[in-house]
DSSP file (Angstrom, degrees, kcal/mol; ACC not computed):
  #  RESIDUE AA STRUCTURE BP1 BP2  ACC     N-H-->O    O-->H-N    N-H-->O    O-->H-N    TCO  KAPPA ALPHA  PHI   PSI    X-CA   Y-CA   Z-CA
    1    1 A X              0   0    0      0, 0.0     3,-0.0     0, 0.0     0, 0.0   0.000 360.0 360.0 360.0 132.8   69.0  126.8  115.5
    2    2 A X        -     0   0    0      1,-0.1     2,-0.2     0, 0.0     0, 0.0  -0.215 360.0-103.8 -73.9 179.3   71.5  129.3  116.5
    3    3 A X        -     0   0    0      3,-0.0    -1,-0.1     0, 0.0     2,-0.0  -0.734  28.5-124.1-102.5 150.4   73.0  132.2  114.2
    4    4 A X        -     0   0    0     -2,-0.2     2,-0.3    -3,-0.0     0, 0.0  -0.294  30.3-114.6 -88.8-152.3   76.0  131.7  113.1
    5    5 A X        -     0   0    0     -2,-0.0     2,-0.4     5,-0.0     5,-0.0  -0.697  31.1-119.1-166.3 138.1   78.6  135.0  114.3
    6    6 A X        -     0   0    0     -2,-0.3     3,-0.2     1,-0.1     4,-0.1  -0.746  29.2-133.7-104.1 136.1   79.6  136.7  111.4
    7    7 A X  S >  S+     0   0    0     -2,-0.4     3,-1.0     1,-0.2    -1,-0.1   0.605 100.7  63.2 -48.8 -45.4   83.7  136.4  111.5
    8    8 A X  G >  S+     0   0    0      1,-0.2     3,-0.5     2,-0.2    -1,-0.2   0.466  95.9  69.8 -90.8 -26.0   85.1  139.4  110.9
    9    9 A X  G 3  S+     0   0    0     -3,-0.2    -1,-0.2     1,-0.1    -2,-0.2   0.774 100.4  49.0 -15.6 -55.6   83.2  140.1  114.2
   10   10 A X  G <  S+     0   0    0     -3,-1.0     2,-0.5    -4,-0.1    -2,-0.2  -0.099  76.8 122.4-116.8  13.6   85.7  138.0  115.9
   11   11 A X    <   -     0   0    0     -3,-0.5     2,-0.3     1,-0.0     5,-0.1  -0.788  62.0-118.6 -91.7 129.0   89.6  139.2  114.7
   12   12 A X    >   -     0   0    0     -2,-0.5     3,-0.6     3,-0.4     5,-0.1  -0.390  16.8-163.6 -47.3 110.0   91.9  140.2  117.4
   13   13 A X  T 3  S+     0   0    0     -2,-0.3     3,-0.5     1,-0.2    -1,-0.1   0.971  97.0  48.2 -74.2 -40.3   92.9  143.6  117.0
   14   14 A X  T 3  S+     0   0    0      1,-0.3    -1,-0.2    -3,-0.0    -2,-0.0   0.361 123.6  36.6 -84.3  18.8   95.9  142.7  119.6
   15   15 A X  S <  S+     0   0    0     -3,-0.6    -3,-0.4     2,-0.0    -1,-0.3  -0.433  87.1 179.9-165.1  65.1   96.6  139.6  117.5
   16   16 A X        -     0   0    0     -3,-0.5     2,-0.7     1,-0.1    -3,-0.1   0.061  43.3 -78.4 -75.6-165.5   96.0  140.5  113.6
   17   17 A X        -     0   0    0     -5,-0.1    -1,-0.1     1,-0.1    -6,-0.0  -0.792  48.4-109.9 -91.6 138.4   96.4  138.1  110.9
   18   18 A X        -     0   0    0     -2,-0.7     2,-0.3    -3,-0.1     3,-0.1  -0.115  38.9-151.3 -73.6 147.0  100.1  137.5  109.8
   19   19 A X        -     0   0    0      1,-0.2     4,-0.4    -3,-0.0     5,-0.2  -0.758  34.4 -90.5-115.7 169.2  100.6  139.2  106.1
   20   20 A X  S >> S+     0   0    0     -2,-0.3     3,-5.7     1,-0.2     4,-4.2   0.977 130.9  55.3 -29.1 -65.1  103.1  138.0  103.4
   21   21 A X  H 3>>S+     0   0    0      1,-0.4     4,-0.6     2,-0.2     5,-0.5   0.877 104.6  47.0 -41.1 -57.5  105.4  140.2  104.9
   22   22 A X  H >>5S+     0   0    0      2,-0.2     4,-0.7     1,-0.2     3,-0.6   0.690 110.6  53.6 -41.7 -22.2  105.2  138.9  108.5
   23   23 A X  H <45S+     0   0    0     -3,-5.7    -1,-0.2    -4,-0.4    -2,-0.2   0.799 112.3  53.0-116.3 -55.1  105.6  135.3  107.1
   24   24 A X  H 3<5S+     0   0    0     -4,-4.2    -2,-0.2     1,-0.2    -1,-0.2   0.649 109.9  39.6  -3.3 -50.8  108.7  137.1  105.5
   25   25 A X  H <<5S+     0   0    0     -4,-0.6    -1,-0.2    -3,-0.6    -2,-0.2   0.494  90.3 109.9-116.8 -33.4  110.3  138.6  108.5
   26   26 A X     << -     0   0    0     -4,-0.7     2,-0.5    -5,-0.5    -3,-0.1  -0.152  51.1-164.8 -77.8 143.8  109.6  135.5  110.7
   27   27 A X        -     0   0    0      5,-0.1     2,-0.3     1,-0.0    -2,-0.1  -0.913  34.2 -92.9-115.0 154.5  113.0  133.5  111.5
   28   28 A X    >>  -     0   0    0     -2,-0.5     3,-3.4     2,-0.0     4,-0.5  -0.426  34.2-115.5 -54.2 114.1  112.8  129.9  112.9
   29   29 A X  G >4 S+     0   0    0      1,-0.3     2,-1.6    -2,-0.3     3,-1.4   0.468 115.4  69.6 -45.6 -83.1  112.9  129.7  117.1
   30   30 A X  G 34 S+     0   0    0      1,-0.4    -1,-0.3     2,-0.2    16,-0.0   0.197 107.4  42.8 -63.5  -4.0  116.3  127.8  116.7
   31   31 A X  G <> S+     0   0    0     -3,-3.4     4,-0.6    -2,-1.6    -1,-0.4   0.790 121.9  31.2 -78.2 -81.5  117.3  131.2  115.7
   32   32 A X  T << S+     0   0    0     -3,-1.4    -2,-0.2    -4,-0.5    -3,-0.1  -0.032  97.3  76.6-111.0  39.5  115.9  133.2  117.6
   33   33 A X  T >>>S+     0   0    0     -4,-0.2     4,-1.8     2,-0.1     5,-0.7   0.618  98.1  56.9 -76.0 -52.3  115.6  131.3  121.4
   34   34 A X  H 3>5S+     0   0    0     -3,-0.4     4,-1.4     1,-0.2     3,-0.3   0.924 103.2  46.7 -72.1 -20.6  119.3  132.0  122.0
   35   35 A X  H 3<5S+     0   0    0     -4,-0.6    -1,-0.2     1,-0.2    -2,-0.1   0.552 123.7  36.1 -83.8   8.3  119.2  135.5  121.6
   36   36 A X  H <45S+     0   0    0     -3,-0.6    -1,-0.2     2,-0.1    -2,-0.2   0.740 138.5   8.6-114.4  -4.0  115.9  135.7  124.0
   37   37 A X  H  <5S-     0   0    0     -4,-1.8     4,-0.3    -3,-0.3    -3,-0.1   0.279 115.7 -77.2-165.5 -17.3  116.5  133.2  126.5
   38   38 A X     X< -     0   0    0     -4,-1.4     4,-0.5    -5,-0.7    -2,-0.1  -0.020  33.6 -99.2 101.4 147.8  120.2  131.7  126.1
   39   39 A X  H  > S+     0   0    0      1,-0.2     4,-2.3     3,-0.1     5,-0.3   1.000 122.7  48.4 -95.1 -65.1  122.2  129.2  123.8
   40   40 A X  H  > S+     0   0    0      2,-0.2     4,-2.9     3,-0.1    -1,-0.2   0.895 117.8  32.2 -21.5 -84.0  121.5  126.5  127.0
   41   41 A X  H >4 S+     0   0    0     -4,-0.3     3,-3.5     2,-0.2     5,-0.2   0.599 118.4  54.8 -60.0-106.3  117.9  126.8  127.8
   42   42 A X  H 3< S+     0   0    0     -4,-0.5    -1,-0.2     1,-0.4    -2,-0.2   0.206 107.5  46.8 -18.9 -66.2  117.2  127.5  124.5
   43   43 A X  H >X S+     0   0    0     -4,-2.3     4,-2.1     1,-0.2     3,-2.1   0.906 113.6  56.8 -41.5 -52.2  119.0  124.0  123.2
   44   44 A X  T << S+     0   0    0     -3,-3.5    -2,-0.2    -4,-2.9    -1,-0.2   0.904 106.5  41.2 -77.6 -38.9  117.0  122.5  126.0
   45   45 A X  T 34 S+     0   0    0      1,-0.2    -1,-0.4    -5,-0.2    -2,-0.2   0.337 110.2  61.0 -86.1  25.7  113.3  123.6  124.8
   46   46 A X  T <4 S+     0   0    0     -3,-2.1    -2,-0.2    -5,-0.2    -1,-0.2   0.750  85.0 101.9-105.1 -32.7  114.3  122.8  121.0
   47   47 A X  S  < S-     0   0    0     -4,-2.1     2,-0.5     1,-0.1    -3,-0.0   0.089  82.2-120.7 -25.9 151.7  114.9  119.0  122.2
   48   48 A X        -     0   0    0      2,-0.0     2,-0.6     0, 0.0    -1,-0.1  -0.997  19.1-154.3-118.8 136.4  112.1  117.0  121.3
   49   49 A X        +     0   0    0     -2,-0.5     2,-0.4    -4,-0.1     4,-0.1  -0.825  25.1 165.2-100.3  73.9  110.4  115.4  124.1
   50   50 A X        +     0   0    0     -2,-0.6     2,-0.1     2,-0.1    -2,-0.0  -0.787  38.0   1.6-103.3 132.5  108.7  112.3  122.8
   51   51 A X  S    S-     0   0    0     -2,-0.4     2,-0.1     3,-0.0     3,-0.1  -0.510 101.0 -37.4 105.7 161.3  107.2  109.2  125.3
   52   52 A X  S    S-     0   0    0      1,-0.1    -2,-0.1    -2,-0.1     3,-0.1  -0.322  82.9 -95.4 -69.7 161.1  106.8  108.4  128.2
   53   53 A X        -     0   0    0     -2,-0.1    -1,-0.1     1,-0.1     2,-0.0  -0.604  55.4 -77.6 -76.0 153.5  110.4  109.8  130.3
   54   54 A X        -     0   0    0      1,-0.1     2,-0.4    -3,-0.1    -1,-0.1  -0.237  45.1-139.1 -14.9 116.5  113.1  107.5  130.8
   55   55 A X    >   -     0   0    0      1,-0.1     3,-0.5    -3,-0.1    -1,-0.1  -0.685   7.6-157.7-100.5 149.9  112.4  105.2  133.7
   56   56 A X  T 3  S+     0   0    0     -2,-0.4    -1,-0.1     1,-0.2    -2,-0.0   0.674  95.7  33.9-105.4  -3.2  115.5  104.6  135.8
   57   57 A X  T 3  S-     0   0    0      2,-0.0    -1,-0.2    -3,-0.0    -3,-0.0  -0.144  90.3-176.1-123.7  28.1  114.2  101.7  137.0
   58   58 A X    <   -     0   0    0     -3,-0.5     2,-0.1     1,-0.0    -4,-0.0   0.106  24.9-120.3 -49.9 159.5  112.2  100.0  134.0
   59   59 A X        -     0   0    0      1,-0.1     2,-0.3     0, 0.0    -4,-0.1  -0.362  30.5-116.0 -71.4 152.5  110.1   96.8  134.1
   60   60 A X        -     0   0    0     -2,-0.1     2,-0.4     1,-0.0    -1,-0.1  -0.768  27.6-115.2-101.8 152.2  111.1   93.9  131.6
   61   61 A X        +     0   0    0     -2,-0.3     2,-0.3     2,-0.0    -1,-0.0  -0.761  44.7 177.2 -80.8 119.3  108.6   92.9  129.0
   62   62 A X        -     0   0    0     -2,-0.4     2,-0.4     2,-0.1     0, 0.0  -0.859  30.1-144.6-132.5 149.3  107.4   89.2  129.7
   63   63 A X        +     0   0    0     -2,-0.3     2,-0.5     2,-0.0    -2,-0.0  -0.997  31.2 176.2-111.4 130.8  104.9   86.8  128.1
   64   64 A X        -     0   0    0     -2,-0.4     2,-0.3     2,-0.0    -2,-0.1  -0.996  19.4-147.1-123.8 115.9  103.5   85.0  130.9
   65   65 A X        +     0   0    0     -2,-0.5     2,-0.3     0, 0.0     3,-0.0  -0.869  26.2 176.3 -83.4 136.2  100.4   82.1  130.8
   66   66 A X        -     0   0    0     -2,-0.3     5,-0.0     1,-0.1    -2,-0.0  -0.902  39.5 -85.1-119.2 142.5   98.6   82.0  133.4
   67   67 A X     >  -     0   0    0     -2,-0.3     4,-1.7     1,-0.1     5,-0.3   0.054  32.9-133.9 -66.7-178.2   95.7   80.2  134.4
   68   68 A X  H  > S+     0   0    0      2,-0.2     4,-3.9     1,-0.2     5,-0.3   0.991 107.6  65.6 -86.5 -41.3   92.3   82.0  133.2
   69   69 A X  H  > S+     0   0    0      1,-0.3     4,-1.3     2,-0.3    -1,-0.2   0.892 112.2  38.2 -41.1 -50.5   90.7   81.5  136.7
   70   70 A X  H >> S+     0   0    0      1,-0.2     3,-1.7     2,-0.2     4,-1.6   0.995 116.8  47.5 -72.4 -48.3   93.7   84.2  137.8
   71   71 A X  H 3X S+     0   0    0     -4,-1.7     4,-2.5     1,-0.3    -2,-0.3   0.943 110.8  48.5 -72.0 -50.7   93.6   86.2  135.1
   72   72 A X  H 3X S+     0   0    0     -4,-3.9     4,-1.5    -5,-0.3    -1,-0.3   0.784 114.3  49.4 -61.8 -15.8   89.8   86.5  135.3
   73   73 A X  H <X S+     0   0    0     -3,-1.7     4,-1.6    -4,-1.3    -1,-0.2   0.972 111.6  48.6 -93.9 -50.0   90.1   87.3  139.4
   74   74 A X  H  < S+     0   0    0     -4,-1.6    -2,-0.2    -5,-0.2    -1,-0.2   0.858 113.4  49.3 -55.5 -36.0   92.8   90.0  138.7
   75   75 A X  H >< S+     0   0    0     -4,-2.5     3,-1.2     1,-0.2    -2,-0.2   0.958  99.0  65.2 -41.3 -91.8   90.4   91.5  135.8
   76   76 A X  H 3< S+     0   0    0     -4,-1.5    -1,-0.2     1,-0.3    -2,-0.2   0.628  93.4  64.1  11.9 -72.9   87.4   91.5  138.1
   77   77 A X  T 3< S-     0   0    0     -4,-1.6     2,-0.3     4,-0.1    -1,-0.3   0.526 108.3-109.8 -65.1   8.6   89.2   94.3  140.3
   78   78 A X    <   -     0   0    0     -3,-1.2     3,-0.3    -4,-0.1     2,-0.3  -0.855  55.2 -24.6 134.3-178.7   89.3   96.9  137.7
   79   79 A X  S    S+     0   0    0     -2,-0.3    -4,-0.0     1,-0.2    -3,-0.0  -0.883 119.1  53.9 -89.8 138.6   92.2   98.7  135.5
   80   80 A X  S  > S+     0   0    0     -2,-0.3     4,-2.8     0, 0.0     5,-0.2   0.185  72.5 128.6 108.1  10.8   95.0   98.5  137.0
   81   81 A X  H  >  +     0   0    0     -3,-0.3     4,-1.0     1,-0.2    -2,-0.1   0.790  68.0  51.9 -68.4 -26.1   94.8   95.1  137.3
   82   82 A X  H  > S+     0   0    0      2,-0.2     4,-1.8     3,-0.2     5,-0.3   0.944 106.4  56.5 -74.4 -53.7   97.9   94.0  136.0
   83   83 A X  H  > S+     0   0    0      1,-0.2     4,-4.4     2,-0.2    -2,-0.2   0.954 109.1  52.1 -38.5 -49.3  100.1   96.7  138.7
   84   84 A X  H  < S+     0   0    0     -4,-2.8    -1,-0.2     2,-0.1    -2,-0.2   0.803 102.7  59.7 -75.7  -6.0   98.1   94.8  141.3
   85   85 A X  H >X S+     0   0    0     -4,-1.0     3,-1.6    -5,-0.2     4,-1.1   0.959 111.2  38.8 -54.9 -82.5   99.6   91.4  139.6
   86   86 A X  H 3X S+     0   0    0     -4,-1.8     4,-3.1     1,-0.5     5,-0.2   0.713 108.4  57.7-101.7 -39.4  103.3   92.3  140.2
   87   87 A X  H 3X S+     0   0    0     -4,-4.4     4,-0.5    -5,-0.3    -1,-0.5   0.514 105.6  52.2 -91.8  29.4  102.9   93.8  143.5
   88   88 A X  H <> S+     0   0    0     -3,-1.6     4,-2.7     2,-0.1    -2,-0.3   0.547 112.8  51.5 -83.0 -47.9  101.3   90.1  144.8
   89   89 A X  H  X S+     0   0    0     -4,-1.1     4,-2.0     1,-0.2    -2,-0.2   0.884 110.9  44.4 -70.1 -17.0  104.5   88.6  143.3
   90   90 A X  H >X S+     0   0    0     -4,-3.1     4,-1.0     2,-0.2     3,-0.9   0.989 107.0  52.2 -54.0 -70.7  106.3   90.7  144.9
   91   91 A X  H 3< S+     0   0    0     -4,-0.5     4,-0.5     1,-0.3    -2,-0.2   0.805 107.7  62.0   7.3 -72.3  104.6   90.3  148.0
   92   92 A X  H >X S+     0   0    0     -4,-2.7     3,-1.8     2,-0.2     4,-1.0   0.871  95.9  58.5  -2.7 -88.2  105.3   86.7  147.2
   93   93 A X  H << S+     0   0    0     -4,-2.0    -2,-0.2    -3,-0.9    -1,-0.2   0.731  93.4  71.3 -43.6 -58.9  109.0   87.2  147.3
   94   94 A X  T 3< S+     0   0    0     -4,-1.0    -1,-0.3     1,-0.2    -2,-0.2   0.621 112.0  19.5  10.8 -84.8  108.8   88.3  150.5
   95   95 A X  T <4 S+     0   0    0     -3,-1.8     2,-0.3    -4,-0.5    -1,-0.2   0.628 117.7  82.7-110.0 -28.2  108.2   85.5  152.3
   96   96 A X  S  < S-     0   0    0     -4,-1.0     2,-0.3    -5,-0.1     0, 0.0  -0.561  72.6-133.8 -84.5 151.0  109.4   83.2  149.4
   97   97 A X        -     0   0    0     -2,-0.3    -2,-0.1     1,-0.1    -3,-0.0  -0.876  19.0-153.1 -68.3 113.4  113.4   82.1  148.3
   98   98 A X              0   0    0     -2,-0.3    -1,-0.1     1,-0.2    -2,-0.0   0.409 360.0 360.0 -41.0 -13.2  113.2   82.8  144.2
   99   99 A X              0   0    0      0, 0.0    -1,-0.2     0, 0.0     0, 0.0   0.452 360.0 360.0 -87.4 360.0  116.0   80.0  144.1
């Protein structure tokens, strides 16, 4: 079994542990971003970034039946099976009139 490393071994001298005081002193990055970095950029890393991005093009949300025989042949090939669904109806389109 290994040993475990005694802790106090393993503090950062260039990175100590924050005291009252420090916890004190410290102001909230929406404070102090614009004065290191600019009111703009600053604004821009306080955004919160949640999700996938914005698609500019997004896909519509469908429930579609299908027979199982397809479903089960697009399954077969893998993950990603569904992407390779859309682009054969697409494909489709191609050669077919949707009207």
């Amino acid at each position: 079994m290994a040993e475990r490393r005694n802790q106090s071994t393993s503090i950062d001298d260039e990175n100590p542990e924050w005291t009252a005081e420090d916890f004190a002193r410290a102001r909230p990055a929406s404070e102090v971003l614009p004065t290191l970095v600019g009111a703009k950029v600053a604004a821009a890393m306080l955004r919160p970034k949640r999700g996938r991005p914005v698609s500019a093009n997004p896909k519509a949300h469908v429930n579609l039946r299908l027979d199982p025989d397809v479903v089960a042949a697009f399954r077969a090939t893998g993950r990603g099976w569904q992407t390779r669904l859309n682009a054969a109806l697409k494909d489709w389109l191609k050669d077919h009139s949707p009207a």
